[in-house]
MARLO-831697 format. One line per 2 residues: number of its first residue (from 1); their letters; for each residue x, y, z of N, C-alpha, C. Coordinates in pm, whole numbers, m for minus. Atoms other than C-alpha are relative to their C-alpha. Layout:
<rs>
NUM) A) X:Y:Z:X:Y:Z:X:Y:Z; ... .
</rs>
This chain:
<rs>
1) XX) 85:m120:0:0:0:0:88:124:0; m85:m98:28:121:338:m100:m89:136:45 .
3) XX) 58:m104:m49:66:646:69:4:141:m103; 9:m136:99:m54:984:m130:m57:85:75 .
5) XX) 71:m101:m24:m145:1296:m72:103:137:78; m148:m107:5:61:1626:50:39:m40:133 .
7) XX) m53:96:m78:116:1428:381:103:m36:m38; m144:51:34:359:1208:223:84:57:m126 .
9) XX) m129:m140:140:506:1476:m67:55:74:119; m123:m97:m70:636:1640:223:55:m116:116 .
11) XX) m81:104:m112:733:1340:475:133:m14:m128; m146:10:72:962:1272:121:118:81:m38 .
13) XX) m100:m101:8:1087:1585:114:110:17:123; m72:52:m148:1212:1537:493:66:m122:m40 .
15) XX) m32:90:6:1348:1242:380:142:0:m41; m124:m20:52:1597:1408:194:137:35:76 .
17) XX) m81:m36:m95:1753:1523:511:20:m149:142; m35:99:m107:1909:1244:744:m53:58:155 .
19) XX) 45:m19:m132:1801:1456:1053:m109:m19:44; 146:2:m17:1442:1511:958:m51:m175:m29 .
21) XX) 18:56:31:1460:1169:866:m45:m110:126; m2:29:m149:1555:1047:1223:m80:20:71 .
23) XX) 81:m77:m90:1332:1264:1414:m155:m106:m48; 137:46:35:1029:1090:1214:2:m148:52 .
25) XX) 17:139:m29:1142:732:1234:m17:m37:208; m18:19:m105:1190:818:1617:m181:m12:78 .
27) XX) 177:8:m32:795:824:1619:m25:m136:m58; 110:140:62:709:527:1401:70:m139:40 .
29) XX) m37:153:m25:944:254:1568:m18:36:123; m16:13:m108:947:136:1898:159:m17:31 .
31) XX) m139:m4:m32:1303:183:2096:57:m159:m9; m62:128:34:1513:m106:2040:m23:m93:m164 .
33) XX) 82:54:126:1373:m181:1675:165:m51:m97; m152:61:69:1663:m415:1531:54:25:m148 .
35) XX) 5:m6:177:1538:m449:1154:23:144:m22; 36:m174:25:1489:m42:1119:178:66:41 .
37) XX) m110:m82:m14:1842:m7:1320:72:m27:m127; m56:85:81:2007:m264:1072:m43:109:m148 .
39) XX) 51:m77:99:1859:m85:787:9:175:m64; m96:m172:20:1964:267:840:165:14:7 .
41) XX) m158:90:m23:2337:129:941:10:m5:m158; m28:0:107:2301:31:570:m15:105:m103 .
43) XX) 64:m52:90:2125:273:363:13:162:35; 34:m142:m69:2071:598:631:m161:10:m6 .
45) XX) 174:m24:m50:1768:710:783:m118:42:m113; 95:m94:82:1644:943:502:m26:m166:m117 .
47) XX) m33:121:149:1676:596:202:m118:m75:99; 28:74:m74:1544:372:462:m199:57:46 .
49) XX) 135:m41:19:1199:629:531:m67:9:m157; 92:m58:133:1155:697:160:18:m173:m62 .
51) XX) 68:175:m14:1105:292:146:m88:m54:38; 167:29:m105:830:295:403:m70:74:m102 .
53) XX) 133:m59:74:629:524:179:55:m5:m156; m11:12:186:721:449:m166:7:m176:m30 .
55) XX) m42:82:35:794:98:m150:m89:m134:92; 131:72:m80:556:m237:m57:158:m109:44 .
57) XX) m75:13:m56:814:m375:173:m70:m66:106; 90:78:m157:639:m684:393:36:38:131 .
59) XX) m60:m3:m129:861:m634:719:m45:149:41; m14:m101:m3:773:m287:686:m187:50:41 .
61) XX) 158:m55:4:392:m281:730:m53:47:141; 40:m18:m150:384:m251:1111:32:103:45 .
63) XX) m11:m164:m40:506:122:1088:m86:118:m77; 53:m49:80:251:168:829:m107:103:49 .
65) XX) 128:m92:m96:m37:265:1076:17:145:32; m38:m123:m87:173:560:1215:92:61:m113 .
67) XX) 1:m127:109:220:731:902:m118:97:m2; 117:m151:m22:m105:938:891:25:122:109 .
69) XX) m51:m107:m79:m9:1119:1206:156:69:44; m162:m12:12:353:1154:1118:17:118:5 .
71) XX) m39:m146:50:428:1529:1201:175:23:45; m68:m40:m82:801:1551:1254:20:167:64 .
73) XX) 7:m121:m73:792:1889:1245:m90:52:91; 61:m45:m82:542:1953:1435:17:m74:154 .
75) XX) m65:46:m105:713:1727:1735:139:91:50; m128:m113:m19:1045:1981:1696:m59:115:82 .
77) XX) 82:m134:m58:771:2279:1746:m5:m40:89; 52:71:m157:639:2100:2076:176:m6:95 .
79) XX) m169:3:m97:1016:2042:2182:82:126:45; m105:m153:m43:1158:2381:2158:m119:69:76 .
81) XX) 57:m104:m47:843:2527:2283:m16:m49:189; m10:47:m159:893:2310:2628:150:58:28 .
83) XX) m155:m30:m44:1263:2407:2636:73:m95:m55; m50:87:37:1393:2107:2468:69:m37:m164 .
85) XX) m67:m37:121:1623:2034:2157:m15:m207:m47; 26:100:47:1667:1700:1946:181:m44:m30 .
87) XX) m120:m1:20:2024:1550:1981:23:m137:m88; m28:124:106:2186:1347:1684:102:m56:50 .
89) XX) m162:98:23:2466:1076:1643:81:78:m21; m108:m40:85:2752:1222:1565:69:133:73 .
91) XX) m4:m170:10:2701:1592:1699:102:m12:184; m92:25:m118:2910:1682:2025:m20:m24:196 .
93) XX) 148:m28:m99:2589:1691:2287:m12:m212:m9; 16:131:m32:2588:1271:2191:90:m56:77 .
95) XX) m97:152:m95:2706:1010:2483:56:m41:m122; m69:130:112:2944:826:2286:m2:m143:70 .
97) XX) 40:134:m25:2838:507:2488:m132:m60:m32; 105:48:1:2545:511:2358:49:m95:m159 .
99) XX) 0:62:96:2704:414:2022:79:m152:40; m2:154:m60:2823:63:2224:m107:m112:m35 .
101) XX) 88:85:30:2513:m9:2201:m99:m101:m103; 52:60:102:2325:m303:1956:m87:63:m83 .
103) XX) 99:m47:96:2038:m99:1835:22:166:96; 3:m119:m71:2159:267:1968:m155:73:m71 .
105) XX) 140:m114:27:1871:559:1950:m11:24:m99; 16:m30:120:1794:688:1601:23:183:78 .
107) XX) m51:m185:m71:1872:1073:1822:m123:m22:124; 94:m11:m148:1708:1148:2163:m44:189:30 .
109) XX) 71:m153:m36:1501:1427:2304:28:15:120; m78:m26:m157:1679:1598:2563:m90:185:41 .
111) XX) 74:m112:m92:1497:1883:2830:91:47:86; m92:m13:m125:1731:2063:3041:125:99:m69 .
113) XX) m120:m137:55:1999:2359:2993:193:m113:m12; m113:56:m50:2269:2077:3108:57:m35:m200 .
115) XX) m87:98:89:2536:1907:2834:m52:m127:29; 9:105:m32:2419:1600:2801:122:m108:m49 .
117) XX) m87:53:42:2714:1458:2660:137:37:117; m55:m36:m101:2939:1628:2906:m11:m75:132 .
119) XX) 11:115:m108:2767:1473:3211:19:m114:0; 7:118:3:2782:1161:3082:168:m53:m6 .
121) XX) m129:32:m73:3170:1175:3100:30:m23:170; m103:43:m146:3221:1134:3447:m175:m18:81 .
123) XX) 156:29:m55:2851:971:3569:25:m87:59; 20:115:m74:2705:723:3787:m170:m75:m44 .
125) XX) 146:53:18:2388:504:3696:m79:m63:158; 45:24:m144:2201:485:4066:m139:m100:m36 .
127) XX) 145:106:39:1905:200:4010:m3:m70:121; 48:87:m115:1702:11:4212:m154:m45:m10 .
129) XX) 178:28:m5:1322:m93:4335:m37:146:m15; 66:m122:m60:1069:124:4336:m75:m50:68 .
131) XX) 90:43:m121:889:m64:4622:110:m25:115; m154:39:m96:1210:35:4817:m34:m3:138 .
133) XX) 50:m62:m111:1250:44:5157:68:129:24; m41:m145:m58:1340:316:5435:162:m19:m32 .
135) XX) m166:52:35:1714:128:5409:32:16:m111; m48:m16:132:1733:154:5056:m15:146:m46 .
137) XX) 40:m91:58:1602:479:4951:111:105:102; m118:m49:m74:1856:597:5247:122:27:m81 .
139) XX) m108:38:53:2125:420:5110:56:76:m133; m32:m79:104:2074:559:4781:48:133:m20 .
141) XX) m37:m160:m48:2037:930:4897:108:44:35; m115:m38:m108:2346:903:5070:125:m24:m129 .
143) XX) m103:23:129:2525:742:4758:m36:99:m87; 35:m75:157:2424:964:4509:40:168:34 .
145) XX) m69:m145:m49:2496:1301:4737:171:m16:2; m117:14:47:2836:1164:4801:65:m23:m123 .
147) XX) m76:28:161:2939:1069:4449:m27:137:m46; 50:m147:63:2747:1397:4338:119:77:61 .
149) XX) m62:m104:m37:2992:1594:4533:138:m9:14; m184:m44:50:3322:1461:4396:m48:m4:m160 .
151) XX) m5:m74:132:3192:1548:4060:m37:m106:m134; 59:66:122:2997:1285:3898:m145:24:37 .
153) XX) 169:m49:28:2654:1316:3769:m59:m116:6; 58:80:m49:2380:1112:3916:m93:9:m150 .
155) XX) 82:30:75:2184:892:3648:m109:m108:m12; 101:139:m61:1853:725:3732:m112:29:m97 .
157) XX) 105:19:109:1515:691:3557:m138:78:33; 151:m123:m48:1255:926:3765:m94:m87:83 .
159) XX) 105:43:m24:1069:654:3877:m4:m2:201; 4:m5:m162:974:589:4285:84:m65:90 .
161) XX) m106:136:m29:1213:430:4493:125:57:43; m135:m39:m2:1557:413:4472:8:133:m143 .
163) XX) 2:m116:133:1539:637:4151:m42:146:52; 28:m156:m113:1392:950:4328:74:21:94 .
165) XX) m65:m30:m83:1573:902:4597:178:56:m52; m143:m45:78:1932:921:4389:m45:99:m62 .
167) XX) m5:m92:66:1783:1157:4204:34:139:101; m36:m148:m115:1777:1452:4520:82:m53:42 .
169) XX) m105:m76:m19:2071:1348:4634:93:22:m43; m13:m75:126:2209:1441:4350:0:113:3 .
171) XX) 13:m111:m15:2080:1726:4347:7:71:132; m38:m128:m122:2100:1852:4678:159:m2:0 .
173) XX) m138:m23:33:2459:1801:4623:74:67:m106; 6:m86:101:2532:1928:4291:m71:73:m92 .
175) XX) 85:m115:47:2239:2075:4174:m54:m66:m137; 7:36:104:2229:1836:3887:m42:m130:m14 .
177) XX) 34:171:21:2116:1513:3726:m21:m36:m129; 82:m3:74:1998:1377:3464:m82:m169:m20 .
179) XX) 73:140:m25:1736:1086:3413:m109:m28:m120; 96:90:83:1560:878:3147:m75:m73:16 .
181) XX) 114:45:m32:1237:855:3098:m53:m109:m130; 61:31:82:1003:613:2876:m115:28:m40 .
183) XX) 50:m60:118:777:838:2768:20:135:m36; m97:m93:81:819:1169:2604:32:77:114 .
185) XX) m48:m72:m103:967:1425:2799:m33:105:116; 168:m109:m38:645:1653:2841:m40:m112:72 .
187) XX) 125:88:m76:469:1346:3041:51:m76:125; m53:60:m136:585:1305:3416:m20:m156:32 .
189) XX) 66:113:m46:555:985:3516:125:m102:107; 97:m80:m47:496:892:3772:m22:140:47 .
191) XX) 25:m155:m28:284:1195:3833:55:28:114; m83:m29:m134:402:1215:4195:116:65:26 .
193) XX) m149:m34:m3:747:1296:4061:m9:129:m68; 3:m62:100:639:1562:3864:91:173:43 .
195) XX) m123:m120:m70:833:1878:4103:107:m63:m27; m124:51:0:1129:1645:4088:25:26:m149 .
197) XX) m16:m28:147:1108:1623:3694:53:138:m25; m44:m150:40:1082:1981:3700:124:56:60 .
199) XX) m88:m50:m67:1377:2060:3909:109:m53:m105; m102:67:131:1622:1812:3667:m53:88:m120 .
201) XX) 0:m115:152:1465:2031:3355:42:130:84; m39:m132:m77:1543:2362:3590:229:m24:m51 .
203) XX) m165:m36:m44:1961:2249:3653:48:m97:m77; m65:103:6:1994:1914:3470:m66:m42:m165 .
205) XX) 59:65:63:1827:1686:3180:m96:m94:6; 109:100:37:1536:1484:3089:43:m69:m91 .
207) XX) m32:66:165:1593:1251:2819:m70:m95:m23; 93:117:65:1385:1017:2593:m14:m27:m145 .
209) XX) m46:82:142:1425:788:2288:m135:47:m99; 99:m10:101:1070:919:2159:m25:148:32 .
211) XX) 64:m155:52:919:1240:2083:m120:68:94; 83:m32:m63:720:1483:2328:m163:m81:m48 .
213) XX) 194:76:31:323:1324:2385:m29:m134:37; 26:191:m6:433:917:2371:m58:m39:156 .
215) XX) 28:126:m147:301:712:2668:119:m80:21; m137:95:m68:556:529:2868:m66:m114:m17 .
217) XX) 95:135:m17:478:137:2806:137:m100:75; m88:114:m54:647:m163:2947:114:m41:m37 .
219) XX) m76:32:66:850:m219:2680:116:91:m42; m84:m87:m37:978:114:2681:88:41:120 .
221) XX) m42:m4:m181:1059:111:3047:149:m136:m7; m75:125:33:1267:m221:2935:131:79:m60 .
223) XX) m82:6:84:1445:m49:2673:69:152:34; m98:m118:m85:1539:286:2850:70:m43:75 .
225) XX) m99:39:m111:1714:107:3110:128:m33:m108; m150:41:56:1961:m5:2860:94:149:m61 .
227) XX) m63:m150:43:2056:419:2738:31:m24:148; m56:m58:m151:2108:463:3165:128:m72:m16 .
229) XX) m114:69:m13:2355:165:3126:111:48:m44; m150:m24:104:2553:275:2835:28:161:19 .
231) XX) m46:m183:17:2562:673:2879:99:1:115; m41:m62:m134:2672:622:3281:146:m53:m24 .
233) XX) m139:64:52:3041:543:3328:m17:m140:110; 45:99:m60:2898:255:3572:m84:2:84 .
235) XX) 119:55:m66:2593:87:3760:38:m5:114; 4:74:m132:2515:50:4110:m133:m13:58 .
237) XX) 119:29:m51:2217:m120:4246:3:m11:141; 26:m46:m148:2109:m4:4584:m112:m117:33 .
239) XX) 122:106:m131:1812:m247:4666:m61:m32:m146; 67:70:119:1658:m508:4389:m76:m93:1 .
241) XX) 107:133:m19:1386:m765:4408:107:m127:m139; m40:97:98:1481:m1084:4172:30:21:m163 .
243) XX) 27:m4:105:1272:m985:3922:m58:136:m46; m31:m142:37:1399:m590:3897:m8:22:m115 .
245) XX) m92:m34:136:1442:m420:3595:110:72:4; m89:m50:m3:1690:m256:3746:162:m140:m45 .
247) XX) m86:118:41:1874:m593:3707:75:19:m166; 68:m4:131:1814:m563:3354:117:108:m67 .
249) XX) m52:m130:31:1986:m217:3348:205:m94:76; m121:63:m56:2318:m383:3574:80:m95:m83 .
251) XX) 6:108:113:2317:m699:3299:72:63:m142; m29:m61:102:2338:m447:3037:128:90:m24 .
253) XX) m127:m68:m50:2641:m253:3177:71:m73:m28; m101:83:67:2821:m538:3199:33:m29:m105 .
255) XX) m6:54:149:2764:m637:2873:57:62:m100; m57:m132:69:2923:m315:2796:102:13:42 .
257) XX) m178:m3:m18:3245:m337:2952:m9:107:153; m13:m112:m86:3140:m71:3220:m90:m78:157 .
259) XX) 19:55:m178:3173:m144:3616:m92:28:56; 92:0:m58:2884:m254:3819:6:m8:148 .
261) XX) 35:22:m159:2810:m244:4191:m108:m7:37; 122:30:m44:2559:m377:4394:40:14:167 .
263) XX) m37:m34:m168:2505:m253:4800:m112:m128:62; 56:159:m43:2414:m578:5020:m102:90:59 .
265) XX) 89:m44:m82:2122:m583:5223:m42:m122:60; m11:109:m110:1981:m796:5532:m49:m96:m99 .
267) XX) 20:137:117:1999:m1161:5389:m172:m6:8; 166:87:m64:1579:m1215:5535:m65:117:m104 .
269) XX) 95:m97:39:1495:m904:5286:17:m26:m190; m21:87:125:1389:m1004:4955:9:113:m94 .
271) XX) m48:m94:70:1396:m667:4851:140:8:m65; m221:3:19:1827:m711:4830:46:m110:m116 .
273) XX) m38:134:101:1748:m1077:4656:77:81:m128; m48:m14:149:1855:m940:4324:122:75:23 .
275) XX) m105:m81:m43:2120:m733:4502:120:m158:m19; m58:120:m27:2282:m1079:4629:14:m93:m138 .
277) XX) m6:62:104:2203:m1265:4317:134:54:m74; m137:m54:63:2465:m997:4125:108:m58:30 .
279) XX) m111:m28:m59:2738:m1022:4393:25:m147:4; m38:127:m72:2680:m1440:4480:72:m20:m208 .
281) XX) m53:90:117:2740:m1489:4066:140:109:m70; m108:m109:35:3042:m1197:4063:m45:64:m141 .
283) XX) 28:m88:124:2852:m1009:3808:1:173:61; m52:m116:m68:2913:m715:4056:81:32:119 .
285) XX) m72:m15:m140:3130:m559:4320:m60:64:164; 21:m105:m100:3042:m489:4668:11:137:10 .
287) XX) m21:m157:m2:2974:m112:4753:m78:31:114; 71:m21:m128:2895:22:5095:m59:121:23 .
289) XX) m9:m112:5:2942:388:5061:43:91:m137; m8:m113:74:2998:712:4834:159:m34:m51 .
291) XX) m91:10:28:3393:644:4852:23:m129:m67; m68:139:59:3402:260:4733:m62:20:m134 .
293) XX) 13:m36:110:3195:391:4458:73:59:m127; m116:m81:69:3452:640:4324:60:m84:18 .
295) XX) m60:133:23:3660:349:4383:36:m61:m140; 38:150:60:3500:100:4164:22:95:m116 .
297) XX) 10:m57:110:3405:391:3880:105:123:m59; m90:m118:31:3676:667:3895:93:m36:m90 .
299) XX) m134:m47:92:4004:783:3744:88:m125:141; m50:60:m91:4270:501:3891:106:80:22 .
301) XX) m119:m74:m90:4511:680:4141:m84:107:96; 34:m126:m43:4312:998:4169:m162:m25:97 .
303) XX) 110:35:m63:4031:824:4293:m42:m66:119; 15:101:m48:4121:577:4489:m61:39:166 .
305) XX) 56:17:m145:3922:474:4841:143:m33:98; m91:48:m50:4134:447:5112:m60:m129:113 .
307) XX) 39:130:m106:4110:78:5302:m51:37:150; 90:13:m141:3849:114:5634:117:m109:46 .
309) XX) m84:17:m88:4063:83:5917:m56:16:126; 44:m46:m141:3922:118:6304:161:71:34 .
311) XX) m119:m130:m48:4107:367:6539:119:m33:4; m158:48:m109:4462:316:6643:m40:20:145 .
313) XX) m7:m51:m125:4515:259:6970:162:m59:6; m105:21:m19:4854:242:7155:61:m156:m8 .
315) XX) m45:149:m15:4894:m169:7201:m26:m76:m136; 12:17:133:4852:m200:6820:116:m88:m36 .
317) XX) m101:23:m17:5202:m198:6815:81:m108:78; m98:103:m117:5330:m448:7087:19:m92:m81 .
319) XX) m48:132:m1:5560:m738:7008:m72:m71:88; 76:68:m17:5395:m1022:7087:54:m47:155 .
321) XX) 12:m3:m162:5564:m1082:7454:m41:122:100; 150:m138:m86:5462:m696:7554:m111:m42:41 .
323) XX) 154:29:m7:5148:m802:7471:m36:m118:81; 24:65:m104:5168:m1113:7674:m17:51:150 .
325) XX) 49:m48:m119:5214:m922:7967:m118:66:38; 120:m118:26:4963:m652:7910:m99:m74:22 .
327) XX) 120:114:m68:4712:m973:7906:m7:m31:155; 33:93:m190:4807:m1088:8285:m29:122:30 .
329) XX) m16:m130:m88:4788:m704:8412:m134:15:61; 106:m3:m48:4483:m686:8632:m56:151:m7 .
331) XX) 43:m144:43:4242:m435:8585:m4:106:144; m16:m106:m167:4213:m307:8969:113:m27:75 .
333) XX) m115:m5:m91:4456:m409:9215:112:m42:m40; m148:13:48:4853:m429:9129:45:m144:48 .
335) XX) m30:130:m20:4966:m777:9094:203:m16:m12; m209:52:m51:5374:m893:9221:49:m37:m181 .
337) XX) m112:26:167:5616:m908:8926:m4:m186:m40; 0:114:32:5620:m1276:8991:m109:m92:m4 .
339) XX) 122:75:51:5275:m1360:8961:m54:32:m137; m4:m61:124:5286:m1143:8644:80:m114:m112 .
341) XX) m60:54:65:5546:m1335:8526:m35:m174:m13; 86:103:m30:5361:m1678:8640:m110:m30:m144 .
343) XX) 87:37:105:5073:m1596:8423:37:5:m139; m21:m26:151:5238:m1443:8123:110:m156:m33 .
345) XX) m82:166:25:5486:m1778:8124:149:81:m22; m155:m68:67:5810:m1533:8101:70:m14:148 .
347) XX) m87:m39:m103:6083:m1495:8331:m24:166:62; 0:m168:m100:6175:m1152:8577:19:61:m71 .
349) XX) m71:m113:126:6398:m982:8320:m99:67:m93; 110:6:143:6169:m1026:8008:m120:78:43 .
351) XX) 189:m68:m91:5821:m941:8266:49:161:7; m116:m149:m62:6067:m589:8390:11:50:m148 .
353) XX) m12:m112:171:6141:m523:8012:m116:41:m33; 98:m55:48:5827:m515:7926:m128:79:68 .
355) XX) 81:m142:m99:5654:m359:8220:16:180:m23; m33:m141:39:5892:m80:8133:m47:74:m127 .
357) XX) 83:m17:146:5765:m65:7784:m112:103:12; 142:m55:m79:5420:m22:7895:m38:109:69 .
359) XX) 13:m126:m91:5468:249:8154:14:88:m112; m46:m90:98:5631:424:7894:m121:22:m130 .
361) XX) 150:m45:100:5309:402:7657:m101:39:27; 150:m27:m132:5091:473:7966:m152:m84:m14 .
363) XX) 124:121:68:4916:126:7888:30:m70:160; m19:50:m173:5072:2:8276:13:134:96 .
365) XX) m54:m98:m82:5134:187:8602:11:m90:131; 19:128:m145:5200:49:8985:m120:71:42 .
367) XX) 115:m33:m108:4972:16:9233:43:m92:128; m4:98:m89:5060:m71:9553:157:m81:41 .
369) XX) m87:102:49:5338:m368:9513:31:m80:m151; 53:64:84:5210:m473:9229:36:102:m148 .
371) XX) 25:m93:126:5146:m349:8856:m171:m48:m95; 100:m13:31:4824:m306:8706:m42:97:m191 .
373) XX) m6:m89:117:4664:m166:8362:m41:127:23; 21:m170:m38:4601:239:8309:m162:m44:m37 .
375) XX) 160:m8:49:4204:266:8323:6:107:m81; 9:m176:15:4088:558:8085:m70:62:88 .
377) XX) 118:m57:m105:3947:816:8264:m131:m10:m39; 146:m16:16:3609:861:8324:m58:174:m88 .
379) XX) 82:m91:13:3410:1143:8126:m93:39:78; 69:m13:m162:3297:1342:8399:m132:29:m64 .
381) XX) 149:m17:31:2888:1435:8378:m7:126:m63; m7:m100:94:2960:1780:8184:15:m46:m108 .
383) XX) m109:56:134:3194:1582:7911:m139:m127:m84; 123:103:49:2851:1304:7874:m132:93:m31 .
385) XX) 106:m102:44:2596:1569:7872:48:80:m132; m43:1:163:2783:1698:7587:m11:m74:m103 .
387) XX) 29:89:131:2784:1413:7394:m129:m45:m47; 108:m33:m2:2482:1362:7466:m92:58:m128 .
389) XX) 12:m97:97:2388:1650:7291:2:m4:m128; m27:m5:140:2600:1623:6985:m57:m72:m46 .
391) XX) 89:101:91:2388:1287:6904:m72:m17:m12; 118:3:17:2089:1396:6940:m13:97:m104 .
393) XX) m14:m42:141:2197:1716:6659:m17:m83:m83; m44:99:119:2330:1433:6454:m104:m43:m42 .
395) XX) 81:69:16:1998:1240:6480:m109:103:m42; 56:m111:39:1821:1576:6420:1:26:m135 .
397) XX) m90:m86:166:2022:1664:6099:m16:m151:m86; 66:128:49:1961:1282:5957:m118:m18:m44 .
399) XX) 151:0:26:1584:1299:5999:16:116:m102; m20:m127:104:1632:1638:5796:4:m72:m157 .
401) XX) m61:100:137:1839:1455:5476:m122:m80:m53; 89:91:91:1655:1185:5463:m166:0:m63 .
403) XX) 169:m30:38:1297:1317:5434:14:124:m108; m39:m46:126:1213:1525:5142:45:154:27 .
405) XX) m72:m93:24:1467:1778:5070:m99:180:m89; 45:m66:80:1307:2133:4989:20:88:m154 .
407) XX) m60:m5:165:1264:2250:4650:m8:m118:m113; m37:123:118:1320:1871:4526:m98:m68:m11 .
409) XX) 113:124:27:992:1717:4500:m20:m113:139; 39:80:m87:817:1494:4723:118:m110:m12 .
</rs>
């Protein structure tokens, strides 16, 4: 069947142009469309549309329907008049990870004053449930402010969950984000998020494989997760049921060469299952915090985490007969050199060397006849009422963070 009428005399005239050519097909396929990528790969976009309407092409009939309402231009009008532009292959605004990918975008519709190509040099992909819990949606917040504020850009999908939650803290940290949606860029979803949306078009990006107006469907929701994968410079899943799609998005990273992390969670919570699944089949690395992140995804040297260590304390240090003594030393009353030397199994000399040691680190002292260990002091009831204090701020300033940040959407 062949389409007529000044409809398609001017879709062929667009045809002549590879951009306008793009912009149209980005309406009449669905994202991920293999045959259509395969086909422009060979021919180019503009050869490849003026086939759909000139040419009876069996494989081709299932984009036939969504010719009558084919306006590209009138999807450009709608884009610039939200604030939004139409970014191609090639131009300097494209991720170049997106071209990794098997069936990359035919160009994407981006909302937002940000570079989207820029951010996507030095990013993070934050995913997860969106039936998170209080632990996860924490977790995330906390990852996504810290990473945000050594200078990578938080990249999640808008939706409820862990995704909102990375998204503010993100932004309360750098002010920025950006997040892909599956449907057009004009259509919040969910509505709930719709201040948050607006705050990422305010400082950051929106982005989406179809054209202001589309409905988000299932299949789109499928096939956006795989742009978060390839634009970010690596994944980390904060909290995942089995049968996530954030999985989906982690799967796809790998598959791309770019480092994944997954943050554990209590074994009895099935929310984490898909967390655990990653880490039990080493398809990702542990990640606890903001720093093992930069870790896993940074620049190597300039990035690096430094190894969690507990405090020093002074008996760190002891050779291992010091430290024998230091074991017999009673905690209250001063015990004889030679019952010291009894328990530790040493002679006088050896017990005397290392008593002296000890004094000298102010880890012994006498008492009495005897020798005994140094208690610390006590924090008198001023020095505890202080602390006191400071942890009930702390627990103050926590509840703050974690509940919704103003400005950023519920």
């Amino acid at each position: 069947m062949r389409h007529n009428g000044c409809g398609t005399r001017r879709l062929l005239q667009l045809a002549d142009d590879d951009r306008w050519a793009r912009v149209a097909w980005s309406r009449l396929i669905e994202p991920g469309d293999g045959k259509v990528d395969a086909l422009v790969r060979e021919v180019g976009a503009g050869e490849a549309l003026r086939a759909l309407l000139e040419r009876d092409v069996p494989w081709m009939a299932r984009y036939r329907a969504r010719v009558p309402d084919l306006h590209p231009e009138r999807d450009v009008d709608q884009a610039v008049r939200l604030g939004g532009r139409v970014v191609l292959p090639g131009t300097l605004e494209w991720p170049a990870g997106l071209d990794r990918l098997r069936c990359p975008p035919l160009c994407l519709w981006v909302r937002g004053p940000a570079d989207l190509g820029a951010l996507a040099d030095r990013s993070v992909a934050v995913v997860g449930a969106r039936a998170a819990t209080s632990y996860g949606e924490h977790v995330a917040g906390e990852l996504a402010h810290g990473v945000a504020s050594r200078g990578f850009t938080v990249v999640s999908g808008l939706a409820y969950g862990i995704d909102a939650a990375a998204h503010r803290g993100g932004l309360a940290s750098a002010g920025s984000g950006v997040a892909f949606v599956a449907g057009g860029f004009d259509r919040p979803y969910p509505a709930g998020n719709d201040v948050l949306m607006q705050r990422l078009v305010q400082d950051g990006a929106v982005v989406s494989e179809v054209p202001p107006g589309c409905s988000p469907t299932k299949v789109r929701f499928l096939q956006r997760n795989r742009l978060i994968a390839a634009v970010s410079t690596g994944t980390v899943v904060v909290e995942a049921a089995v049968r996530s799609g954030s999985l989906n998005t982690a799967r796809t990273a790998a598959r791309l060469g770019r480092p994944v992390g997954a943050v554990p969670g209590p074994v009895t919570s099935s929310a984490s299952a898909g967390c655990h699944a990653l880490l039990r089949a080493q398809q990702a690395v542990l990640v606890s915090d903001a720093d093992e992140v930069v870790d896993l995804l940074g620049r190597i040297g300039d990035d690096a985490a430094e190894a969690p260590h507990g405090t020093d304390r002074p008996e760190d240090d002891l050779d291992p007969v010091t430290r024998r003594v230091l074991d017999a030393l009673p905690v209250r009353a001063g015990r004889p050199v030679d019952r010291l030397c009894a328990t530790a199994g040493l002679d006088p000399a050896t017990t005397q060397a290392a008593l002296g040691r000890l004094d000298l680190l102010g880890l012994a002292e006498r008492h009495g006849t005897g020798w005994r260990v140094v208690r610390p002091a006590r924090p008198s009831r001023e020095q505890r009422w202080n602390a006191a204090n400071e942890r009930q701020v702390e627990r103050m300033a926590g509840v703050a963070t974690d509940g919704a940040r103003p400005g950023l959407g519920p």
